[in-house]
MARLO-834408 format. One line per field, with one value per residue: residue in three letters; chain; x, y negated, z negated of N, C-alpha, C, O in turn. Coordinates in steps of 0.05 Angstrom, whole numbers, plus 5000, padded with zeros to 4 digits. Layout:
REM residues N
aa	ala|...
ch	A|...
n.px	X|...
n.py	Y|...
n.pz	Z|...
ca.px	X|...
ca.py	Y|...
ca.pz	Z|...
c.px	X|...
c.py	Y|...
c.pz	Z|...
o.px	X|...
o.py	Y|...
o.pz	Z|...
***
This chain:
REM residues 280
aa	unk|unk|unk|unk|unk|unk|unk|unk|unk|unk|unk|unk|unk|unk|unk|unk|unk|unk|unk|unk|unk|unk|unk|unk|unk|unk|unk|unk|unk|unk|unk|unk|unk|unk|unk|unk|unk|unk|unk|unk|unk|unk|unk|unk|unk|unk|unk|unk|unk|unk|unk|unk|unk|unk|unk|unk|unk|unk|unk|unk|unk|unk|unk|unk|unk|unk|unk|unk|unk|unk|unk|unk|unk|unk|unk|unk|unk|unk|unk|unk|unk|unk|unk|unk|unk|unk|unk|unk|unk|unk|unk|unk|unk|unk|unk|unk|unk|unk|unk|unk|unk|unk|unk|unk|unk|unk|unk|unk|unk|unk|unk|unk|unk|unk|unk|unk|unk|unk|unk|unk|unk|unk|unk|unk|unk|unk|unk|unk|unk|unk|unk|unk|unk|unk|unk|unk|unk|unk|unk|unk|unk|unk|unk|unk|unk|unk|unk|unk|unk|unk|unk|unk|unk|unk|unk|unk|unk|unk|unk|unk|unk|unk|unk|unk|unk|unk|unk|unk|unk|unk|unk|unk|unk|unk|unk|unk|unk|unk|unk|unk|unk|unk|unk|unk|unk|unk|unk|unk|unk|unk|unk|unk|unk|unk|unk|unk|unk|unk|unk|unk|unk|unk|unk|unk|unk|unk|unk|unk|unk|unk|unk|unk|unk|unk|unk|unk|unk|unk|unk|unk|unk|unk|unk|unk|unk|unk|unk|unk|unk|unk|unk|unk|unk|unk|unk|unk|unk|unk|unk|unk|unk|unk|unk|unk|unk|unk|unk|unk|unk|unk|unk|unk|unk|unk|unk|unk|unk|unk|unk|unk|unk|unk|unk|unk|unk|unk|unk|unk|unk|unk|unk|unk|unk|unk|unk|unk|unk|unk|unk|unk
ch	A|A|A|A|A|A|A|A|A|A|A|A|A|A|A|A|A|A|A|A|A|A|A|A|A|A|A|A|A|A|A|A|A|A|A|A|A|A|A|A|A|A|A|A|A|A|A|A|A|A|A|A|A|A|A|A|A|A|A|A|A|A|A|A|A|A|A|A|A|A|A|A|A|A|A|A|A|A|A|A|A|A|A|A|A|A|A|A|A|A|A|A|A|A|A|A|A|A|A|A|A|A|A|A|A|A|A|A|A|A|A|A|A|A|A|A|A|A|A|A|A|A|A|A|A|A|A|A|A|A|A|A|A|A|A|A|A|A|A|A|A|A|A|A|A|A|A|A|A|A|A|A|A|A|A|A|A|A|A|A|A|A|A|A|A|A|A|A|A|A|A|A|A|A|A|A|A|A|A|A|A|A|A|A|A|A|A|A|A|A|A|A|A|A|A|A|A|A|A|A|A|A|A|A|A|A|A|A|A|A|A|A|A|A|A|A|A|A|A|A|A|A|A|A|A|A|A|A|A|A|A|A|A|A|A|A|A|A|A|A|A|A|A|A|A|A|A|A|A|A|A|A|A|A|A|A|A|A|A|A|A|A|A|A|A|A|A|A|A|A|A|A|A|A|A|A|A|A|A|A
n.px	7396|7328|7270|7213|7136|7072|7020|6959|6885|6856|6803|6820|6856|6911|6956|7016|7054|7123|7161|7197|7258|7293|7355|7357|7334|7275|7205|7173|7127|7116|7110|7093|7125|7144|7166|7171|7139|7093|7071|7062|7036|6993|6972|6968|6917|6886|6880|6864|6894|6919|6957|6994|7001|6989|6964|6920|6903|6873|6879|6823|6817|6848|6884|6895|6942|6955|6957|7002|7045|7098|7126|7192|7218|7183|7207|7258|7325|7352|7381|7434|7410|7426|7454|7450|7463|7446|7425|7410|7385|7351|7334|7279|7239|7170|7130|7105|7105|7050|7038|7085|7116|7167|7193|7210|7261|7276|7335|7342|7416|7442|7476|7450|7427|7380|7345|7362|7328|7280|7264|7263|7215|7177|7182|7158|7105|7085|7087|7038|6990|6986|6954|6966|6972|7017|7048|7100|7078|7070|7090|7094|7120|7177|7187|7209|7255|7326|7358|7311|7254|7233|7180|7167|7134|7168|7202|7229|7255|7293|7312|7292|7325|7375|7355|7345|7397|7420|7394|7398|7393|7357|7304|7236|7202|7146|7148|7176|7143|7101|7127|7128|7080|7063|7086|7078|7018|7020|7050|7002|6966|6986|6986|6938|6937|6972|7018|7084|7136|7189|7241|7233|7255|7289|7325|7289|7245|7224|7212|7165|7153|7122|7149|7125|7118|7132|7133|7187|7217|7206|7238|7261|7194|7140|7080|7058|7043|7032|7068|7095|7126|7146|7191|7217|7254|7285|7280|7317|7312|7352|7356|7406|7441|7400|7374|7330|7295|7267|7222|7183|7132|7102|7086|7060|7070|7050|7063|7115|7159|7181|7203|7177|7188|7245|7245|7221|7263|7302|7282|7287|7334|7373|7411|7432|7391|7411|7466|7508|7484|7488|7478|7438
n.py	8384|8360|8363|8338|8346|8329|8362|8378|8391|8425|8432|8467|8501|8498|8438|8416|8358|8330|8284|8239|8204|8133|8105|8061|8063|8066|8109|8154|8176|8183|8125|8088|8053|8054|8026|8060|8134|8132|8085|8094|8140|8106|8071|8107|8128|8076|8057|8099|8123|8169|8222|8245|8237|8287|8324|8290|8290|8258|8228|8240|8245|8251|8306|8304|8306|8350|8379|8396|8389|8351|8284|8266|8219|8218|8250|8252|8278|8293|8329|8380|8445|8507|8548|8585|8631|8595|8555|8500|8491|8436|8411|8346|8294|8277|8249|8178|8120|8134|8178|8204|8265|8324|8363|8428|8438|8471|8475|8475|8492|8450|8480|8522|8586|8602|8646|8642|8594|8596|8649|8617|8584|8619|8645|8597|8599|8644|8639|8590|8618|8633|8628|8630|8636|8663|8661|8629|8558|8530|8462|8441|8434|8389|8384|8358|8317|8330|8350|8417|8426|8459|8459|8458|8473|8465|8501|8494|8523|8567|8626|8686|8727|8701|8673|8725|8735|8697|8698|8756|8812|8787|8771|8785|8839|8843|8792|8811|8841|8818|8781|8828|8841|8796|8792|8837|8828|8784|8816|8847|8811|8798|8840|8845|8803|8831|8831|8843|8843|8858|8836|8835|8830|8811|8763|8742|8724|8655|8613|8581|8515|8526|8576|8616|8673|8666|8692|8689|8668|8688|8699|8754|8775|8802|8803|8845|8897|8954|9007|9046|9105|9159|9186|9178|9194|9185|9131|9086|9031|8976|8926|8879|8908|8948|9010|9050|9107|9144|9191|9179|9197|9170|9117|9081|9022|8993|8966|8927|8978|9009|8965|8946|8974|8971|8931|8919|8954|8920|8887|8912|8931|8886|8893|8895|8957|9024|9014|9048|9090|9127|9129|9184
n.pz	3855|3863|3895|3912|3921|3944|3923|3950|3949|4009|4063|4082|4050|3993|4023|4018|4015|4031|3993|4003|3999|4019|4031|4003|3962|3949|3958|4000|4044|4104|4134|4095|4041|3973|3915|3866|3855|3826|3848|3905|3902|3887|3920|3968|3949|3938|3991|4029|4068|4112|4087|4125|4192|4221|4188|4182|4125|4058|3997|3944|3894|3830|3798|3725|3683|3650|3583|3555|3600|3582|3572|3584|3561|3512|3469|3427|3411|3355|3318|3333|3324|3346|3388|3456|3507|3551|3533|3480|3418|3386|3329|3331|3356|3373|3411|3384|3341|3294|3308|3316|3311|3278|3313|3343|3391|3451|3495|3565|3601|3663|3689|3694|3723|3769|3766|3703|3690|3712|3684|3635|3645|3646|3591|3569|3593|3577|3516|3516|3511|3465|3402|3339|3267|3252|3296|3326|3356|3409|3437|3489|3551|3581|3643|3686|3686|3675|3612|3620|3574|3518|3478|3409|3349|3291|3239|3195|3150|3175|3197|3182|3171|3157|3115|3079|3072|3050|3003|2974|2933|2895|2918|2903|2902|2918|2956|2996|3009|3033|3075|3112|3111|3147|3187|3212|3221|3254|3300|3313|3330|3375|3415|3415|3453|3494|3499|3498|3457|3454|3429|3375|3307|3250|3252|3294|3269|3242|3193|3158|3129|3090|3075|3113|3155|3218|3288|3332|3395|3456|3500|3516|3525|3545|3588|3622|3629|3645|3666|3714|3745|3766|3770|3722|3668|3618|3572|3558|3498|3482|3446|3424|3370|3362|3369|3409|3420|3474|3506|3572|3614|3675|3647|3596|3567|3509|3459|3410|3423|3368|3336|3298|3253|3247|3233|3189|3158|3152|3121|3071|3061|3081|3116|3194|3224|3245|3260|3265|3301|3356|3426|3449
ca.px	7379|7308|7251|7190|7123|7053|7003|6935|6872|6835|6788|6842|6877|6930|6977|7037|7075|7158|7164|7218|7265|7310|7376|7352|7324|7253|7199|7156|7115|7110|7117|7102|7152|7141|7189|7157|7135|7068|7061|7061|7007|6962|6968|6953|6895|6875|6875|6859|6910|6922|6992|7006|6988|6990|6942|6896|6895|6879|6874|6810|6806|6871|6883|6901|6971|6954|6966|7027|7068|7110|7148|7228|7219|7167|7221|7278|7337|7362|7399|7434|7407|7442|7458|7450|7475|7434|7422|7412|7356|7350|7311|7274|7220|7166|7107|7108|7085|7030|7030|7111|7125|7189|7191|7243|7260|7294|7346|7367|7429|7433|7483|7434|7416|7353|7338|7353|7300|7256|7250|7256|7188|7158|7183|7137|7075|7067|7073|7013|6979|6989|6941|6966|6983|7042|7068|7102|7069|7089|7070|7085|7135|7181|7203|7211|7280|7342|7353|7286|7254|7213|7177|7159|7132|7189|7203|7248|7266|7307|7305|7282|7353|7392|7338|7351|7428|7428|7379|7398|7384|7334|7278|7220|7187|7125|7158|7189|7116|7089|7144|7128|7053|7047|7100|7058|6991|7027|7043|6983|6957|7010|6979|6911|6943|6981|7046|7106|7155|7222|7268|7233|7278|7293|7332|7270|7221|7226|7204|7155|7159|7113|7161|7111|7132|7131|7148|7196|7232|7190|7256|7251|7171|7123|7047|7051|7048|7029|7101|7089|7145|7142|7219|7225|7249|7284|7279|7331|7307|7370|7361|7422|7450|7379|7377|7310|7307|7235|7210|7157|7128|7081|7085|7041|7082|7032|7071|7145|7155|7201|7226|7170|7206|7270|7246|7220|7290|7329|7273|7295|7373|7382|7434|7408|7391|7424|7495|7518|7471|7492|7455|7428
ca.py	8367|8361|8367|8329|8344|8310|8371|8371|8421|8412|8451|8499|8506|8469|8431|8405|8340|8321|8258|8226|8166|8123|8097|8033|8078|8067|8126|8146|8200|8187|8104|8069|8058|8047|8035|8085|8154|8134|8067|8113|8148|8098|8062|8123|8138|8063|8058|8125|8127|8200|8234|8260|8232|8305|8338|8269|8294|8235|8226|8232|8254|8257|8320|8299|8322|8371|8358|8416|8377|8332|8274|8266|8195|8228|8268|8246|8295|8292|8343|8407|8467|8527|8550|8597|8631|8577|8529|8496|8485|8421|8390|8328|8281|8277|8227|8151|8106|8148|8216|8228|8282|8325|8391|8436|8434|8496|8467|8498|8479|8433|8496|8553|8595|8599|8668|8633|8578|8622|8661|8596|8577|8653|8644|8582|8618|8659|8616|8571|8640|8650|8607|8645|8626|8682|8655|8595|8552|8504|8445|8438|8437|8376|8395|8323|8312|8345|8380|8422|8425|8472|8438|8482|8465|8465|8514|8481|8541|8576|8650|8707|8749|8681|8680|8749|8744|8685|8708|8785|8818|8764|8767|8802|8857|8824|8764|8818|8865|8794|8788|8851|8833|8776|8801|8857|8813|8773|8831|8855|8793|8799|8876|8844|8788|8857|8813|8860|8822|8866|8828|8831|8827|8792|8737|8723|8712|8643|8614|8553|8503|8544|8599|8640|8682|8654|8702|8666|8675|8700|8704|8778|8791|8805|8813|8861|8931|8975|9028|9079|9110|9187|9194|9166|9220|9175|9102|9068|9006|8968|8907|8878|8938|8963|9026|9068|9122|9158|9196|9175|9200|9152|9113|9054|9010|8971|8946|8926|9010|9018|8942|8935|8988|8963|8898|8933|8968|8902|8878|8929|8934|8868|8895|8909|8981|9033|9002|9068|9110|9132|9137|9207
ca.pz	3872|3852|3913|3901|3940|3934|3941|3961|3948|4033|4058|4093|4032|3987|4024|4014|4031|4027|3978|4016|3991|4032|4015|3983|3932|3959|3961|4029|4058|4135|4146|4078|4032|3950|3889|3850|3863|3821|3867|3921|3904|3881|3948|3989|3940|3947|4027|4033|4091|4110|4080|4149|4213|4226|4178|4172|4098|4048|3967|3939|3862|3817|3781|3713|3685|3625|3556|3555|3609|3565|3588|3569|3541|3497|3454|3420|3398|3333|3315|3343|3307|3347|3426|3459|3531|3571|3526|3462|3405|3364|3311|3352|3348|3391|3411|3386|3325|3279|3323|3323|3288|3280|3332|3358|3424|3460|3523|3586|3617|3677|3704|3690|3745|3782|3746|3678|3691|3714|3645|3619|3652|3647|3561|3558|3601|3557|3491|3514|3516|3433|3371|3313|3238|3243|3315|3336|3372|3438|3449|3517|3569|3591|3666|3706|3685|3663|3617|3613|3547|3516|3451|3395|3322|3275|3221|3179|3137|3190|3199|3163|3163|3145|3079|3069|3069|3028|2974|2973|2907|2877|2931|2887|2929|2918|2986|3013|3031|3049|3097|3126|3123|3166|3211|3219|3224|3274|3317|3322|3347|3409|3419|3430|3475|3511|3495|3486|3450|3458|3415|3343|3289|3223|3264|3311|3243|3227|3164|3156|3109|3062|3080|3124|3179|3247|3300|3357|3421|3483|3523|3542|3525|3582|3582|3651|3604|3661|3686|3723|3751|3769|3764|3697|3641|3595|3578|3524|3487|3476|3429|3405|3362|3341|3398|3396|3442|3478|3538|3578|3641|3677|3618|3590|3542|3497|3439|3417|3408|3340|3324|3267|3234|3238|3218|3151|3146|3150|3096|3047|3053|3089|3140|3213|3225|3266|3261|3262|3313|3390|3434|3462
c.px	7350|7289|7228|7172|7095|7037|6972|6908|6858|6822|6799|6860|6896|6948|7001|7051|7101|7148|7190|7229|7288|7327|7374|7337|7280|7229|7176|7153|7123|7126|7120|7117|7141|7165|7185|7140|7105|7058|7048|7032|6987|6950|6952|6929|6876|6866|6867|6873|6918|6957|7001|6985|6975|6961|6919|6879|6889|6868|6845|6806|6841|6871|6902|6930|6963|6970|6998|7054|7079|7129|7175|7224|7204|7183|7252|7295|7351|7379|7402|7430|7423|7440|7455|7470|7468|7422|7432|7384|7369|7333|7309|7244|7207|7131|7125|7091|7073|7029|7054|7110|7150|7180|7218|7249|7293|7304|7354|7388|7425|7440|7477|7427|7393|7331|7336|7329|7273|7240|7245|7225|7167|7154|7159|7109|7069|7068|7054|6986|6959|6978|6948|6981|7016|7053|7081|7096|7080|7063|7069|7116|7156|7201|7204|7247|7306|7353|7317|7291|7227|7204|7160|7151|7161|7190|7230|7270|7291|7303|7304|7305|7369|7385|7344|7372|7434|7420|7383|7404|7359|7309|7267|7207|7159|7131|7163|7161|7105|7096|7138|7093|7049|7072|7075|7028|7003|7033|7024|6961|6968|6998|6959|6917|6955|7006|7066|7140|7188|7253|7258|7250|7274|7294|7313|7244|7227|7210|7193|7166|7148|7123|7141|7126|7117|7146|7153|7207|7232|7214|7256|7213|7160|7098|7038|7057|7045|7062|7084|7116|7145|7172|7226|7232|7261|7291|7295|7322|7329|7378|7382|7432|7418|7382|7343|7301|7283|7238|7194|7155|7099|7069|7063|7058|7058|7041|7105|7154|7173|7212|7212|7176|7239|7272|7245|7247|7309|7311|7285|7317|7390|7415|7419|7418|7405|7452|7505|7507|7488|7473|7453|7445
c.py	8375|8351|8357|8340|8346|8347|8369|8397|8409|8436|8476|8502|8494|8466|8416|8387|8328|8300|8246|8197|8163|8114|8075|8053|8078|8092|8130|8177|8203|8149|8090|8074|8037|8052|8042|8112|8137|8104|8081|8120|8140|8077|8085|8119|8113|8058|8076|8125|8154|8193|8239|8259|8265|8329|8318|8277|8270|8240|8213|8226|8266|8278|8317|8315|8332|8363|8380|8405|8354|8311|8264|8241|8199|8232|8255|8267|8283|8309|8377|8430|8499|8520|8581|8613|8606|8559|8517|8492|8468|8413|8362|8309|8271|8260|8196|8144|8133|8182|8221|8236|8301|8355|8406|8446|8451|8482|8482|8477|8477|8460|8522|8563|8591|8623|8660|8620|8584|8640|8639|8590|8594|8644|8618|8586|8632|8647|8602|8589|8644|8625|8629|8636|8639|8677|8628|8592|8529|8489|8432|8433|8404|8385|8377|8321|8334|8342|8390|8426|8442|8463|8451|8467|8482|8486|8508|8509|8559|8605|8669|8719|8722|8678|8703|8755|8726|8692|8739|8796|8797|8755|8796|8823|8859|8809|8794|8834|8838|8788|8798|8844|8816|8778|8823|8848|8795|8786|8843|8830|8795|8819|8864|8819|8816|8846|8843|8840|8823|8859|8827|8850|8813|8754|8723|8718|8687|8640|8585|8538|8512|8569|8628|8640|8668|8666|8682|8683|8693|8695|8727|8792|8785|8813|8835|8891|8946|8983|9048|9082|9144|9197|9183|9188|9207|9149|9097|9042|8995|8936|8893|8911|8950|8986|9043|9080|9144|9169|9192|9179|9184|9142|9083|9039|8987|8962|8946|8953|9003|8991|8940|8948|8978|8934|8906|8936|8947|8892|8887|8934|8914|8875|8908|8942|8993|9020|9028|9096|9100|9140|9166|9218
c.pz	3866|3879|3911|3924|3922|3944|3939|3963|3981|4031|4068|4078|4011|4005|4004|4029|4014|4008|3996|4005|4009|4016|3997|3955|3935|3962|3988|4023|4094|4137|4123|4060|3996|3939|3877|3866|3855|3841|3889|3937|3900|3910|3967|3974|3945|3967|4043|4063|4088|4103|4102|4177|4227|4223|4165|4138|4088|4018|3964|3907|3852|3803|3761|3697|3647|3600|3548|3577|3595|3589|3571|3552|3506|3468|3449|3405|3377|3324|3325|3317|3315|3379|3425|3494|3552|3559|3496|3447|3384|3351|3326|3331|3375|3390|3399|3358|3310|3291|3326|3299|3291|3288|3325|3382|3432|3487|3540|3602|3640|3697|3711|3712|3742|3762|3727|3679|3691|3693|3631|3620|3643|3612|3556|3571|3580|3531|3494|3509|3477|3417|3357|3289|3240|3269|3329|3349|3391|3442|3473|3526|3579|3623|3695|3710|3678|3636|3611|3593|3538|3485|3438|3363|3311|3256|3209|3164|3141|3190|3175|3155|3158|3114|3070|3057|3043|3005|2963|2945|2892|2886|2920|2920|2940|2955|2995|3033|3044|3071|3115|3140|3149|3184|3228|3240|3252|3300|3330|3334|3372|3417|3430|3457|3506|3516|3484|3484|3457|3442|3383|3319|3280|3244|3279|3297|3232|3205|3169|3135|3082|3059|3085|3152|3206|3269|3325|3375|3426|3494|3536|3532|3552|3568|3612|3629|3622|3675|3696|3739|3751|3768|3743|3673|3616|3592|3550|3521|3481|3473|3420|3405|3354|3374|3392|3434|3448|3505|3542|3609|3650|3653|3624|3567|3530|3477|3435|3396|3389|3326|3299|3244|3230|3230|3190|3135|3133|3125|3071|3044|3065|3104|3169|3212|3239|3283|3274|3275|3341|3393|3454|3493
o.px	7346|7295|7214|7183|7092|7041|6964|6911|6849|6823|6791|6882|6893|6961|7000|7059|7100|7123|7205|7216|7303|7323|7390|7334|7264|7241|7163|7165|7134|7151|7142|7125|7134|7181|7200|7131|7093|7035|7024|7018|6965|6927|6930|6914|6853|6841|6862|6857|6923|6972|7026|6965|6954|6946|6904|6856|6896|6849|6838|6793|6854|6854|6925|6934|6968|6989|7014|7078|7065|7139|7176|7226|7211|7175|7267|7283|7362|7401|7384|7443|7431|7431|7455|7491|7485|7407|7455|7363|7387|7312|7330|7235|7220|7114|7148|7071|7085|7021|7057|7107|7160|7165|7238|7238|7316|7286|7370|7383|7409|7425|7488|7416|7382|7310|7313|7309|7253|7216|7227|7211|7145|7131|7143|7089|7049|7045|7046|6964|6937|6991|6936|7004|7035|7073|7069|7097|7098|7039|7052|7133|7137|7225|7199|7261|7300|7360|7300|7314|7205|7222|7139|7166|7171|7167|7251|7295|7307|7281|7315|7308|7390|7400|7350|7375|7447|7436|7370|7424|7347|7294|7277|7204|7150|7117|7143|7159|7100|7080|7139|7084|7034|7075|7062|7020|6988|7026|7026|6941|6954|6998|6957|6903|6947|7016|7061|7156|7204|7276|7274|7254|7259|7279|7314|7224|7237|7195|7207|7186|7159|7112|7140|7137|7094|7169|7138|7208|7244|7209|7252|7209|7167|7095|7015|7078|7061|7075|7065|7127|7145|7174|7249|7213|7252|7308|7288|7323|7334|7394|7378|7432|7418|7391|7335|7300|7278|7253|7178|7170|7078|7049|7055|7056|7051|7026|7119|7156|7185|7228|7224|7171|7251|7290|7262|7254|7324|7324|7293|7323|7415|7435|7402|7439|7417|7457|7511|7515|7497|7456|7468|7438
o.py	8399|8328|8376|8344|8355|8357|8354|8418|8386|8453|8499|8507|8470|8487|8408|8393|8319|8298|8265|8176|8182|8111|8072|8048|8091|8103|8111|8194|8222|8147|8078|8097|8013|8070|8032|8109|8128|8106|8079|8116|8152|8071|8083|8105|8118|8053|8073|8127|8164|8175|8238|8271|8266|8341|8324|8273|8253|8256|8191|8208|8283|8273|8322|8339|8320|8347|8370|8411|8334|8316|8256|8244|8188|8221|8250|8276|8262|8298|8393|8431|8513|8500|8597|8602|8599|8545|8520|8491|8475|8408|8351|8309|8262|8261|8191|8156|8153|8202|8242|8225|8295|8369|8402|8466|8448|8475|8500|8455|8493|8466|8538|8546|8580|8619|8664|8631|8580|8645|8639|8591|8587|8638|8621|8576|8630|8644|8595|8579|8652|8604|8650|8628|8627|8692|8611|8610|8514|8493|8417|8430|8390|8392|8384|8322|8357|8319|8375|8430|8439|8460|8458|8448|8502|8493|8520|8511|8566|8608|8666|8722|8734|8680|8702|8771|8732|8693|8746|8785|8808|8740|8818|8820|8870|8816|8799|8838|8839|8786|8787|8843|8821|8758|8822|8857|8796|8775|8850|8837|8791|8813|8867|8819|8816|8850|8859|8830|8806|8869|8818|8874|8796|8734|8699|8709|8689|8658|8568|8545|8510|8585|8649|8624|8661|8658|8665|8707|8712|8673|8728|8816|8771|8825|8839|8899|8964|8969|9061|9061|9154|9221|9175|9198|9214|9141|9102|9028|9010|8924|8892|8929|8963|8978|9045|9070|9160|9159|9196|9169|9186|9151|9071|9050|8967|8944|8959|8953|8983|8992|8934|8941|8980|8919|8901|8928|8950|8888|8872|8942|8916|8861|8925|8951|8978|9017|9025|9118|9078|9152|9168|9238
o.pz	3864|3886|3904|3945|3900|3966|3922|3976|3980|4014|4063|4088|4014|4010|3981|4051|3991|4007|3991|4003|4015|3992|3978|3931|3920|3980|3996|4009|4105|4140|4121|4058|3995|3944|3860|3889|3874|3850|3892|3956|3903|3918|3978|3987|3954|3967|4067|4082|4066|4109|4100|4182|4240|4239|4146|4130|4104|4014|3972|3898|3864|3785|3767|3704|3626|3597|3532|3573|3596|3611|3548|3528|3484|3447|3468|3385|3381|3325|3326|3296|3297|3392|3406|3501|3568|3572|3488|3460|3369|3363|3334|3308|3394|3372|3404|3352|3315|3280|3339|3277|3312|3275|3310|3389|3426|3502|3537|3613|3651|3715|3725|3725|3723|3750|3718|3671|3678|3688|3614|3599|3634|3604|3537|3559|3566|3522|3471|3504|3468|3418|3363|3292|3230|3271|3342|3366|3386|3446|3480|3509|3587|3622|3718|3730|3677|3637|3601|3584|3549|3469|3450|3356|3320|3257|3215|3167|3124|3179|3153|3130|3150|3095|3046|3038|3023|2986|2943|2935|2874|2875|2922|2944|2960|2974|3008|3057|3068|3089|3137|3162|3168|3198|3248|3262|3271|3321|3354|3347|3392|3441|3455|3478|3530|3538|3466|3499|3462|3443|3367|3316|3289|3247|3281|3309|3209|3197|3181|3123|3060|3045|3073|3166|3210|3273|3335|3373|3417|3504|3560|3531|3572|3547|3620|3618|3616|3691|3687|3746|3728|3762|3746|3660|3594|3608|3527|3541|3463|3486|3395|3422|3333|3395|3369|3457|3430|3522|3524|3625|3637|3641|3644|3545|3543|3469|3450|3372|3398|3308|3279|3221|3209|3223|3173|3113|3114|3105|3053|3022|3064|3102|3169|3205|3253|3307|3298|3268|3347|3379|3474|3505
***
């Protein structure tokens, strides 16, 4: 069930008012009654009739809807590229005429928890955050309808450890420090954002079409770096299988500690690292 409400900056604050529809399919606030949500509102805003006999609020000045909220008609799916626990990611197409061009658009299911969505939302906050040559970029959000859609430039190439596996012996070491470079160069752009990425790895380096790195999927990073914790003596990182294992007392985490080494590792022997470590 999906909740609509009109809100309002006054001088005591933002409100908020219900959207209300009747069984005819009709939409209302208080008495009048539109067949569109956007009718609705261009009536109140025309008559300037208050939203609420209550709080004699009334529409003066529209705040325009950002170029990062997408709308579903917008985007057309084309094909499934993979899934995951809570959703899916396809190759798409997105805009109209002269300006569509071909995306890839990350899905969450309809039956995802509240918690999933939630990261879902958090994972595209912080992508609007990131301009960088070495990180994928979003182009905005579709979250009107079902399913949500998170809409990302494309990297055709597919991932870094899929390139690796396929090409293994015959990638010069020349690609491979480049690799490493603008992984590298791309991290350290996240460091000055105070982005801690948590999942980097081969698999989350795609590959452009000119086969440059493009680090992806903000599902568990965070830009909140400050821990403190006075009972803290030892904290496990636990990636996938990569494990990497520290103490810290009233700690500060500022970058994603040990993965750009085990990204190197998987560069150079193309199997992930620490198959074969326990942990402490």
């Amino acid at each position: 069930m999906i909740v609509l409400a009109l809100s309002c900056k006054t001088e005591n604050g933002v409100k908020h008012f219900m959207i209300n529809q009747d069984p005819s399919g009709t939409f209302y606030l208080e008495h009048h009654h539109e067949k569109s949500i956007a009718d609705l509102i261009a009536w109140h805003l025309a008559t300037k009739t208050p939203l609420s006999a209550a709080s004699n609020a009334r529409l003066r000045r529209p705040v325009e809807r950002t170029q990062w909220l997408l709308n579903h008609d917008s985007i057309v799916l084309v094909k499934k590229l993979g899934e995951g626990a809570f959703g899916e990611v396809y190759l798409a197409e997105y805009g109209s005429g002269k300006t569509k061009q071909e995306v890839a658009v990350k899905t969450m299911r309809n039956e995802a928890t509240r918690d999933a969505r939630l990261k879902f939302m958090k994972e595209a906050r912080l992508m609007r955050k990131y301009n960088h040559k070495h990180v994928v970029k979003i182009l905005g959000v579709a979250v009107h309808e079902h399913p949500l859609m998170l809409v990302m430039e494309v990297c055709p190439n597919g991932s870094l450890v899929s390139y690796l596996r396929k090409n293994k012996g015959s990638i010069p070491l020349s690609e491979k420090l480049r690799f490493a470079t603008e992984a590298a160069d791309g991290l350290a752009y996240l460091e000055k954002k105070l982005c801690i990425h948590r999942d980097i790895a081969a698999r989350n380096c795609l590959l452009s079409a000119k086969y440059e790195i493009k680090i992806s999927d903000f599902g568990m990073s965070d830009d909140k770096v400050i821990v403190h914790d006075d009972t803290l003596e030892k904290v496990y990182f636990l990636v996938n299988h990569y494990r990497v294992h520290k103490r810290h007392i009233r700690s500060r985490y500022s970058s994603s500690l040990g993965m750009d080494g085990s990204d190197n590792l998987e560069l150079s022997v193309v199997v992930p690292p620490c198959v074969h470590s326990h942990l402490m």
